[in-house]
C-alpha positions as CSV (number, residue, x, y, z in Angstrom):
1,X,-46.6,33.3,-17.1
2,X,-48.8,36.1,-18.3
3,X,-48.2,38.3,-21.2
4,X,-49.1,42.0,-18.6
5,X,-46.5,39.9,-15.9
6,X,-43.8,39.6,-18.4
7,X,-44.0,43.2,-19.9
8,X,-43.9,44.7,-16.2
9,X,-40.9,42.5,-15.6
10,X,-39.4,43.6,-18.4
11,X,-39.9,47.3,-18.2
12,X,-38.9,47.0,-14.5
13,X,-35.4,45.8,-15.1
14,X,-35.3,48.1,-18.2
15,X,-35.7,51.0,-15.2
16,X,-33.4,49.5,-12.5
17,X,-31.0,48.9,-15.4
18,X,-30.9,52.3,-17.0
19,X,-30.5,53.8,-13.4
20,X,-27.6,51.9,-12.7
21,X,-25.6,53.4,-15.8
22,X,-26.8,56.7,-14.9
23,X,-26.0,56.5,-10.9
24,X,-22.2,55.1,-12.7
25,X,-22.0,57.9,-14.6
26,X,-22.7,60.4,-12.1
27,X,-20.4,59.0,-10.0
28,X,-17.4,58.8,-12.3
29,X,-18.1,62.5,-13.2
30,X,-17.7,63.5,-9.5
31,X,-14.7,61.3,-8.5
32,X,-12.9,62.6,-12.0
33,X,-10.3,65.8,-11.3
34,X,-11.8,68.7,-13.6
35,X,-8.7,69.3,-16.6
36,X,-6.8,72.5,-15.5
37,X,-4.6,74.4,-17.8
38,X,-1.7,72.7,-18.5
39,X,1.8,74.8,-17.9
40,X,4.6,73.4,-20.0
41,X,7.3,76.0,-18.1
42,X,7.2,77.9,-14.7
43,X,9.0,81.4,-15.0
44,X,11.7,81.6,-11.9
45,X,12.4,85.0,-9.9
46,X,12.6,87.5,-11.3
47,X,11.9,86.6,-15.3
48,X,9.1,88.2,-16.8
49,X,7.7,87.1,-20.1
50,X,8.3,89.9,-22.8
51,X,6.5,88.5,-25.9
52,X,4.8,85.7,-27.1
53,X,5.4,84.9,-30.9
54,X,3.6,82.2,-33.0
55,X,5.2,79.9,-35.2
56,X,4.2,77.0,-37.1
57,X,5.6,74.4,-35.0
58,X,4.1,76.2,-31.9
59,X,4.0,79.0,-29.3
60,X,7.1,80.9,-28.8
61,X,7.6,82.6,-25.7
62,X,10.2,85.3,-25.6
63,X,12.0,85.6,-21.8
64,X,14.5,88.5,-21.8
65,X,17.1,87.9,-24.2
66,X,15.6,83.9,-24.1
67,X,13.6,82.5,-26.4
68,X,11.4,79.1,-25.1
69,X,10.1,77.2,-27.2
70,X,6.7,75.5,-25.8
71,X,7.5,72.0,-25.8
72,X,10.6,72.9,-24.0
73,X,10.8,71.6,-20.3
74,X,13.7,71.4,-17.8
């Protein structure tokens, strides 16, 4: 086989290769759900959030008379 055959064979699955990752990639990005902002708590009627104070363990958030801590879930 010639040297010029074998080069274009080469570079021509080097091409249909690389466009297969990329046409995988694309596709994963748009069949991925974009991250939203994850709520640790959902305030119920009527409470409204009255501070917000940071600690060293983490975010506390101060409901009324209740204080929350983040990583606190019902």
């Amino acid at each position: 086989m010639p040297l010029g055959l074998m080069l274009i064979l080469y570079l021509l699955t080097f091409y249909l290769l690389a466009l297969w990752f990329l046409w995988r990639y694309i596709r994963r990005q748009e069949t991925e759900s974009p991250l939203g902002p994850e709520v640790p708590f959902a305030l119920k009627e009527g409470q409204t959030i009255v501070g917000v104070g940071e600690t060293t363990q983490g975010i506390d958030f101060y409901i009324g008379d209740y204080v929350m801590d983040e990583k606190y879930s019902d």
